[in-house]
C-alpha positions as CSV (number, residue, x, y, z in Angstrom):
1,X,-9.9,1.4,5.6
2,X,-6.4,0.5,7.8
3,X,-9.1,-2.4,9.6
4,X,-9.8,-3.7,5.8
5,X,-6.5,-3.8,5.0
6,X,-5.6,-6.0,8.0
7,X,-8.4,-8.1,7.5
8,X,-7.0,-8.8,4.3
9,X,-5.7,-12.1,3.9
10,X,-4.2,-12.9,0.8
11,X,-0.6,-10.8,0.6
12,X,-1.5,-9.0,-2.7
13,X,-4.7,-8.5,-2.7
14,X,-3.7,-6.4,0.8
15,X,-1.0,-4.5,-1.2
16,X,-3.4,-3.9,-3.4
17,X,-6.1,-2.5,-0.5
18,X,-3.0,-0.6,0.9
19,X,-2.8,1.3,-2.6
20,X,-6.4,2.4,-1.9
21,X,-5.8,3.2,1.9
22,X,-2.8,5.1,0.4
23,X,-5.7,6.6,-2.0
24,X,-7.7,7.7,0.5
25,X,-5.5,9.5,2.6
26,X,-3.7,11.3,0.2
27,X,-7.5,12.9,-1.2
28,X,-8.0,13.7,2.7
29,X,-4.8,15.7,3.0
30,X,-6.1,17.8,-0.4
31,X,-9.7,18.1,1.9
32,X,-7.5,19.7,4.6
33,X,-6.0,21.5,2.5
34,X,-2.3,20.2,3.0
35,X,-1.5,19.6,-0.6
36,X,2.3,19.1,-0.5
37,X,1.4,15.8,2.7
38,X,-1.1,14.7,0.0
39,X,1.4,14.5,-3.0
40,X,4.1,12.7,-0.7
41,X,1.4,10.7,0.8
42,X,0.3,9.6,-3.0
43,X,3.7,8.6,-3.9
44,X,4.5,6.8,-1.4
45,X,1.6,5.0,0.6
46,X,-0.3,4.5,-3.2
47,X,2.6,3.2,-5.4
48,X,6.1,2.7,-3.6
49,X,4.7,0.7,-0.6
50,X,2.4,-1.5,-2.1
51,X,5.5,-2.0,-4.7
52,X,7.6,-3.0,-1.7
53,X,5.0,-5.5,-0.3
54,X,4.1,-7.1,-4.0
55,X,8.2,-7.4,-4.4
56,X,9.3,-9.0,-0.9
57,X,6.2,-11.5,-1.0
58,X,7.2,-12.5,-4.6
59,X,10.8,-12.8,-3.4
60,X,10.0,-15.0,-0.2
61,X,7.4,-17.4,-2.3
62,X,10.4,-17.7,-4.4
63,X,13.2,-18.3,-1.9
64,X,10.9,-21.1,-0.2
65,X,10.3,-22.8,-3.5
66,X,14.5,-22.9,-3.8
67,X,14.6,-25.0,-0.2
């Protein structure tokens, strides 16, 4: 999934394939049985960095239509 999210071309739609990358890894930790890695792993790599990615693109699109 980390070589569809860098093939990916279009800055949201690869937050939004990050989220799932984020997804995926967080259900593997619970398959190997490291439960407290999958919960951080959830929270951050699903919803706070994908979050961060949406935000900074929307603020750079904005700050190059101010120039």
């Amino acid at each position: 999934m980390a070589t569809a999210v860098t093939l990916t071309r279009e800055p949201v739609r690869q937050a939004i394939v990050l989220s799932a990358y984020g997804l995926s890894l967080g259900v593997l930790f619970v398959v190997v049985q490291a439960p407290d890695v999958a919960m951080s792993q959830l929270a951050v790599g699903t919803v706070v960095l994908p979050l961060i990615v949406v935000l900074a693109v929307h603020a750079a699109r904005r700050h190059g239509e101010d120039r």
